[in-house]
C-alpha positions in Angstrom: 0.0 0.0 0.0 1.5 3.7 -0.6 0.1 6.6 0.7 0.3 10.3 -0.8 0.5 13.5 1.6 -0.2 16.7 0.9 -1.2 20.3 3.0 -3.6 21.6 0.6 -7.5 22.8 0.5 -9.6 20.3 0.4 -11.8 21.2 -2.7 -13.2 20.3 -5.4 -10.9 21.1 -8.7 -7.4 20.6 -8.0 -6.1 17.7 -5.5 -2.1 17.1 -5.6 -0.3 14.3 -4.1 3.2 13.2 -4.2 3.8 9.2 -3.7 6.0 8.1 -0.9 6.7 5.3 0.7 7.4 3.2 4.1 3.9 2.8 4.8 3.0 0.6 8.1 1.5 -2.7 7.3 -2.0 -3.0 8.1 -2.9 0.7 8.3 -6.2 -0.3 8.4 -6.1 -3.3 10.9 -6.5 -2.2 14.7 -6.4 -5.3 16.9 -6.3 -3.1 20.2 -10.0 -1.8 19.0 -11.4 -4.9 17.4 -11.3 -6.5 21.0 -13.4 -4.2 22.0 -17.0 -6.1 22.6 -18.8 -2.3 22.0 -17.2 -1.3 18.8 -18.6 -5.2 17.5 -22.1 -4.0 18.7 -22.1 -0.6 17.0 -20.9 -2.4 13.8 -23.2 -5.1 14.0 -26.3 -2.0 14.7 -24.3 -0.5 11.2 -25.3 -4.0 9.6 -29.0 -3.9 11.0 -29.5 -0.9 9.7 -28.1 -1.7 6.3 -30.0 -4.8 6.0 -33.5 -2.7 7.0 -32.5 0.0 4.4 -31.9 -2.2 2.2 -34.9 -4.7 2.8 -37.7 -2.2 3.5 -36.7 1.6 1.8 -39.4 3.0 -0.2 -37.7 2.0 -3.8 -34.7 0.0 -4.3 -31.4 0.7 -3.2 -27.6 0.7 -4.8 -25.4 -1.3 -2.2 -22.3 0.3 -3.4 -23.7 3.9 -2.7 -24.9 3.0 0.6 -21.9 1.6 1.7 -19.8 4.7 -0.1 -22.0 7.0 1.4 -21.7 5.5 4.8 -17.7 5.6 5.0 -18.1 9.4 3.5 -20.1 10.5 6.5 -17.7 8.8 9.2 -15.0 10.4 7.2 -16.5 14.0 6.7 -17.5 14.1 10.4 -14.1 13.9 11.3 -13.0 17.4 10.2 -13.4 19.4 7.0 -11.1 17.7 5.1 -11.4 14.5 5.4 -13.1 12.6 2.8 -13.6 9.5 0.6 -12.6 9.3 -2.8 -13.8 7.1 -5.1 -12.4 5.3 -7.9 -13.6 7.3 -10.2 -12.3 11.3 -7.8 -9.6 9.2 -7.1 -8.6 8.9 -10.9 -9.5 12.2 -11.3 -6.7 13.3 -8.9 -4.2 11.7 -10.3 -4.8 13.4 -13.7 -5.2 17.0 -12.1 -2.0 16.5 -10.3 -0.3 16.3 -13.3 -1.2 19.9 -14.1 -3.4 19.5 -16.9 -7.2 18.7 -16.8 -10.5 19.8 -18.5 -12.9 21.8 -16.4 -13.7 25.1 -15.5 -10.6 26.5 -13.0 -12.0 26.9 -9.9 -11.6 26.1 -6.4 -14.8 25.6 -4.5 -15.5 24.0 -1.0 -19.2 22.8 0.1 -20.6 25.5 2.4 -24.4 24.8 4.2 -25.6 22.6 1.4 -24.0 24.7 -1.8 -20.7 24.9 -3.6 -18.6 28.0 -2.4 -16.0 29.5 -4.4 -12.6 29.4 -2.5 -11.0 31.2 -5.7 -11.0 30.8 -9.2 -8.0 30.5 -11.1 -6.1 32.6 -12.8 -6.6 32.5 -16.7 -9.5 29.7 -16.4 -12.7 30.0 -17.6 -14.0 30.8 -14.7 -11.9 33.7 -13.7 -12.4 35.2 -17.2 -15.9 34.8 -16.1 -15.8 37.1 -13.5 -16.2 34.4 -10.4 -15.0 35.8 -7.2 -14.1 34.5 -3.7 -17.3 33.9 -1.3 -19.8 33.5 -4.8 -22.0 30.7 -3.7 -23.8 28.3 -6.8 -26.5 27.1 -6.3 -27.6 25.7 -9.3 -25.5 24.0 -12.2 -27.6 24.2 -15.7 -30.8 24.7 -13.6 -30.5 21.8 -11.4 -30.0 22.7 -7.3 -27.1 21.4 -5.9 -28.5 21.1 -2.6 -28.6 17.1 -1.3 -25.7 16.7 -4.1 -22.3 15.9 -2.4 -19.3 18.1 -3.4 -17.8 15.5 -5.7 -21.5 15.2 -7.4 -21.5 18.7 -8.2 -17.9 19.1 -9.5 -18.4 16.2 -11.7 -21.6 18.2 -13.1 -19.2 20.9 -13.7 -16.6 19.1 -15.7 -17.4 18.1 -18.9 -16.0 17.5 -22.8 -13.7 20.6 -23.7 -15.6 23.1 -25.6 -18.9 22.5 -23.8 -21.2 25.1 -22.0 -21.9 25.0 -18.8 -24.5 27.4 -16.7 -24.1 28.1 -13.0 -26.7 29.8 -11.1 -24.6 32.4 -8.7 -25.4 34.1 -5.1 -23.0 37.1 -4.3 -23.3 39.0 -1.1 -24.0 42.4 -2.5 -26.5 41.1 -5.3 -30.1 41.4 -4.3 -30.8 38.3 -6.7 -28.7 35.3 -8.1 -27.8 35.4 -11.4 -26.5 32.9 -14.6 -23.3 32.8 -15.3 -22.3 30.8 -18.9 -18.7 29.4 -19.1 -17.2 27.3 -21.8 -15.2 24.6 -20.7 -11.8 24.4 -21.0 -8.4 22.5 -20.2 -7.3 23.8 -17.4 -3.4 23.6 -17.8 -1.9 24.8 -14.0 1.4 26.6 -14.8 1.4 26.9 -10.6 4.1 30.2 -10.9 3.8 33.4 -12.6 6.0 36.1 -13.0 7.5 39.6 -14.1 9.3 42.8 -14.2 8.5 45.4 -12.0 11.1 47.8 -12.1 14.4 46.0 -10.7 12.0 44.2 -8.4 11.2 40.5 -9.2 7.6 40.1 -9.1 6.5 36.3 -8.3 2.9 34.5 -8.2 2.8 31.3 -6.8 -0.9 29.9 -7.7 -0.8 26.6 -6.0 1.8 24.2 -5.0 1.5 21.1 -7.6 4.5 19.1 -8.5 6.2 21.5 -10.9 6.1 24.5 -8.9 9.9 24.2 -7.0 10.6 24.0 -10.2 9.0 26.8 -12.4 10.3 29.1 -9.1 13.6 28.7 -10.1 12.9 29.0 -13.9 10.9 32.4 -12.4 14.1 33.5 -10.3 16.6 32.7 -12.8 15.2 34.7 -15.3 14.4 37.7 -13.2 17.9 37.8 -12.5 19.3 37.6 -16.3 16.4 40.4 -17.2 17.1 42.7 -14.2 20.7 42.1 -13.8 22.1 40.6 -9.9 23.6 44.3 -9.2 20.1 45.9 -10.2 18.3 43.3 -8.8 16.8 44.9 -5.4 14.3 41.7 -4.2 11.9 39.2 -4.8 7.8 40.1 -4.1 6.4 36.3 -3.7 2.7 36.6 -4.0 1.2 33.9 -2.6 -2.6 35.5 -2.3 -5.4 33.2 -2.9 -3.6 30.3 -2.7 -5.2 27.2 -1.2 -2.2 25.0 -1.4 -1.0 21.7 -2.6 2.0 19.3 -2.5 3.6 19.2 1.6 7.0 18.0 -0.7 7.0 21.2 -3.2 6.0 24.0 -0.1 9.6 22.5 1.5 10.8 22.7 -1.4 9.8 26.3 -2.3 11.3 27.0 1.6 14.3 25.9 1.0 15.0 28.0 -1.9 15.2 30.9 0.6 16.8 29.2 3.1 20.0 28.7 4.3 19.7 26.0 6.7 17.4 25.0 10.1 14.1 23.8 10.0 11.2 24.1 7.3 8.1 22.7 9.1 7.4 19.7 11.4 4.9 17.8 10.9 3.3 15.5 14.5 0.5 13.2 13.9 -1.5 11.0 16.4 2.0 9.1 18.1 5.3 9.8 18.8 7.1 8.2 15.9 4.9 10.1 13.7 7.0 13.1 14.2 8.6 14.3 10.7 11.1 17.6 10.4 11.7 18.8 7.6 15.1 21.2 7.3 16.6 22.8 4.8 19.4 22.1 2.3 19.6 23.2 -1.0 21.0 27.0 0.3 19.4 30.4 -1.1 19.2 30.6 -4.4 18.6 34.8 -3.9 21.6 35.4 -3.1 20.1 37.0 0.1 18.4 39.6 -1.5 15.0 41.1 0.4 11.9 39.1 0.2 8.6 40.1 1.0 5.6 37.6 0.3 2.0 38.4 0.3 -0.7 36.8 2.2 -4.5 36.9 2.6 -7.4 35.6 3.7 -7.4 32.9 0.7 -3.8 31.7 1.6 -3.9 28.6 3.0 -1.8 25.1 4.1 0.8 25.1 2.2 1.0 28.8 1.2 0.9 29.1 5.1 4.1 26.6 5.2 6.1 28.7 3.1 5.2 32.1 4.8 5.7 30.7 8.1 9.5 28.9 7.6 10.3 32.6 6.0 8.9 34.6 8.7 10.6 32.6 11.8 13.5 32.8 9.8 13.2 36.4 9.1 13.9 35.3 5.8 11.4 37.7 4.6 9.0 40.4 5.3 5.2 39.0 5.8 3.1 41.6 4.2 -1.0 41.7 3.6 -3.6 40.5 6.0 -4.1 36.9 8.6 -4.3 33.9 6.2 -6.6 31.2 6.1 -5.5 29.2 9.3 -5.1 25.7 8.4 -2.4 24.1 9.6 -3.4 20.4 8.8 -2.2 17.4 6.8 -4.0 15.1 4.4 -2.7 11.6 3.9 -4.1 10.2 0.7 -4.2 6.5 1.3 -5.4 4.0 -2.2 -7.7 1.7 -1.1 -6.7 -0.6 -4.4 -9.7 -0.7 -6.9 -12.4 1.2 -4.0 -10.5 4.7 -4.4 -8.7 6.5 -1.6 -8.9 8.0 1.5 -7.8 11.4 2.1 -7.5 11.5 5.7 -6.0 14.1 8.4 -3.3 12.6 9.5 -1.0 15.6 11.1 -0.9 19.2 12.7 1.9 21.1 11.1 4.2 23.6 13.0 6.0 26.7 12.0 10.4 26.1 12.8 9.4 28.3 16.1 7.0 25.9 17.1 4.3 27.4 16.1 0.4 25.6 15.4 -1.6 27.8 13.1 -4.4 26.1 13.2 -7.7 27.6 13.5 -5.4 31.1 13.9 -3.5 31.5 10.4 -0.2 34.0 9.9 -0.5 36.8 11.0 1.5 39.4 8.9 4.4 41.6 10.3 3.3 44.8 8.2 -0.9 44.6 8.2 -1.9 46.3 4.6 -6.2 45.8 3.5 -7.4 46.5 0.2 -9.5 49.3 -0.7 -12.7 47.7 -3.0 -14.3 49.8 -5.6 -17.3 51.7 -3.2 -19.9 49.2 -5.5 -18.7 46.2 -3.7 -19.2 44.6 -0.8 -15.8 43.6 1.4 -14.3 39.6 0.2 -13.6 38.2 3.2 -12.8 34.5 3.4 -14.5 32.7 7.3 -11.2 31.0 7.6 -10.6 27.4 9.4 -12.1 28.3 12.2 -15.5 29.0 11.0 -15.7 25.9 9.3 -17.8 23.1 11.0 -15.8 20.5 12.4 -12.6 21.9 12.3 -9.6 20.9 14.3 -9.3 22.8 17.5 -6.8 25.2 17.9 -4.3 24.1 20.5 -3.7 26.7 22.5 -4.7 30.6 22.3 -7.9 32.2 20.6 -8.8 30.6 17.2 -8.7 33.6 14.7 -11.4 34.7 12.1 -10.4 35.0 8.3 -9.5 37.9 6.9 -9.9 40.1 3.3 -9.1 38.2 0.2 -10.1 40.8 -2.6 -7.0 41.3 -5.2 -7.7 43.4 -7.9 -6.9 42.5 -11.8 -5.6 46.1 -11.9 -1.9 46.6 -10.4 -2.3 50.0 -10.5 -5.3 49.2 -7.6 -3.5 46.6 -5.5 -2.4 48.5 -2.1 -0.6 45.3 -1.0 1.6 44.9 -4.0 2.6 48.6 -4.2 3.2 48.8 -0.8 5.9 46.2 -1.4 7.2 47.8 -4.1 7.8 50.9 -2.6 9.5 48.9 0.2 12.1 47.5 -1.6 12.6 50.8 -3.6 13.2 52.7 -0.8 10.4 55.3 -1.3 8.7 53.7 2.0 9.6 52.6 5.1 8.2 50.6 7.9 9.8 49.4 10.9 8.7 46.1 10.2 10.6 45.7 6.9 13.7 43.6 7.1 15.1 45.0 4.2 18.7 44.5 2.4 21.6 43.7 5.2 18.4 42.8 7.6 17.7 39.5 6.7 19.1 37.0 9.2 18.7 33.3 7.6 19.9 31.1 10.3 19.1 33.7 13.2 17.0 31.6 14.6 17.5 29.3 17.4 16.5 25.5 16.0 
């Protein structure tokens, strides 16, 4: 059996693993509960009540549903990401972790019966479309997604390339829902984008799929040829609205940055669980000033990265409190019945730190100003989400604003950082060149 980890969202349209091995045999065997005489009743009362359903329901029923369905809601009631995949989602995964996959390009997340947009990609049919953070649908080609389960209604999304699809949209701020018609696409995730700004590197980092350590260092090489290293004066790493991905690639993306000392520790349910992760490779920047920006949509993975940087003060933390979830998924194939994708680890900061159920909190607090038509984007965050994993020590801490507009000229956070690292700012907060201290913390 191999299992696949990764620290990302768990939603709808893009799922990354990354295969390792070493996994215990008989994962799934637990002796020390099986002698337990009550667990044998309440599985036995599971197989009454399977036989009655099956015997005596109103029309026939599919055994294969009720059984799926059944190991769903034991799974789902743990915490909000925890699920089961079936053959079929599980498939589906594998193909989206590749980077290339037909849909619409959107992260969404099942919120009081409906499909809530966590963010819609960028370049994707559905961020051409004008989807937003917080939109809720409703309705998919006029049928109601209520009583569907998340995987239902992403699979009525996806369809054949060049295909319409409606979605019936709710957006706080709109006094009625509305259609929306999108075309779908294939949705090819080229996880980093970047540019010029100046002689300051400008970096977006989408989600964390198994090319991104990769297309960084593409990003960073080329910065450096087109800006020139004595011209160079930093890096911006924008990592806004992103939900997360691959555990493996957010190290990786650390480590870029980093000298040496911790990246992230990861402690599950025992002891010997305990993973840390350090880094190696040394800083490809040369040192030069970092700041990365982070909202309310950056989450797991995105929150890894920030968090090894700021500890470090390897960069400069700029934006508002991100998402707050600071778990792991294990995806474990169950052979030909799917997977599980089961929380299997809190993650910790090199200081120590659990953000779960808190998020980062950023060293220089900058909002964005919306257009006076619109309502504030604010994301609930991991704690507002039912089910969640506790914090584990402290006050859990509410999301935070995740509107980015497409305009640069618009985007307070992202000229804020540019005037940091051009000098025409300052802020006590800001490390700056000849401030950053790699390995000046303690590990």
């Amino acid at each position: 059996m191999n299992k696949s980890v990764f620290a990302g969202f768990a939603v709808g349209t893009l799922l990354s693993f990354a295969a390792i091995t070493g996994v215990k045999q008989g994962f799934l065997d637990t002796p020390a509960h099986a002698s337990d005489s009550n667990t044998y009743r309440q599985l036995n009362l599971f197989g009454d009540v399977f036989e009655r359903v099956r015997a005596d329901y109103v029309e026939p029923t599919d055994d294969a549903k009720l059984v799926e369905n059944a190991i769903n809601g034991m799974l789902t009631s743990l915490d909000p990401h925890s699920s089961y995949m079936t053959p079929k989602t599980f498939r589906d995964m594998q193909v989206q972790t590749r980077g290339e996959f037909g849909g619409l390009g959107i992260e969404v997340t099942m919120e009081n019966g409906v499909v809530k947009v966590v963010t819609p990609i960028d370049d994707t049919p559905a961020s051409r479309a004008g989807l937003r953070p917080n939109d809720y649908i409703t309705h998919i080609d006029g049928t109601q997604i209520l009583g569907l389960t998340l995987s239902d209604a992403v699979d009525k999304m996806r369809g054949a390339v060049n295909t319409d699809v409606t979605l019936t949209v709710v957006r706080k701020g709109k006094d009625e829902p509305f259609d929306v018609k999108l075309t779908r696409d294939i949705i090819t995730i080229k996880s980093v984008k970047y540019s010029r700004e100046g002689d300051i590197g400008y970096i977006r980092v989408t989600s964390f799929n198994e090319q991104t350590a990769d297309l960084l260092e593409e990003a960073i090489d080329s910065l450096r040829k087109q800006i020139g290293t004595s011209r160079l004066k930093g890096y911006i790493v924008d990592l806004r609205n992103n939900p997360g991905g691959l555990l493996d690639q957010a190290i990786a993306v650390s480590d870029d940055f980093i000298d040496g000392g911790e990246i992230v520790s990861t402690r599950g349910r025992h002891p010997e669980d305990t993973q840390r992760h350090n880094a190696r490779g040394g800083d490809i920047t040369d040192g030069k000033p970092i700041i990365v920006l982070l909202n309310g949509g950056s989450a797991s993975a995105s929150e890894i990265v920030a968090g090894a940087l700021q500890d470090h003060r390897r960069a400069t933390i700029l934006g508002t409190r991100s998402f707050g979830k600071g778990s792991v998924q294990t995806i474990i194939p169950l052979g030909s019945d799917g997977a599980l994708r089961l929380t299997t680890a809190r993650y910790y900061t090199p200081s120590g730190r659990s953000i779960q159920a808190k998020g980062i909190d950023p060293d220089i607090v900058v909002s964005q100003t919306e257009p006076e038509e619109k309502k504030r984007s604010t994301l609930t965050g991991e704690s507002a989400l039912p089910g969640h994993l506790a914090a584990e020590e402290g006050d859990e801490m509410a999301g935070s604003d995740s509107f980015v507009p497409k305009d640069k000229s618009e985007d307070k956070q992202l000229l804020y950082a540019i005037d940091l690292l051009n000098g025409a700012r300052k802020d006590a907060a800001y490390l700056g060149a000849g401030r950053t201290t790699a390995s000046a913390m303690a590990n």
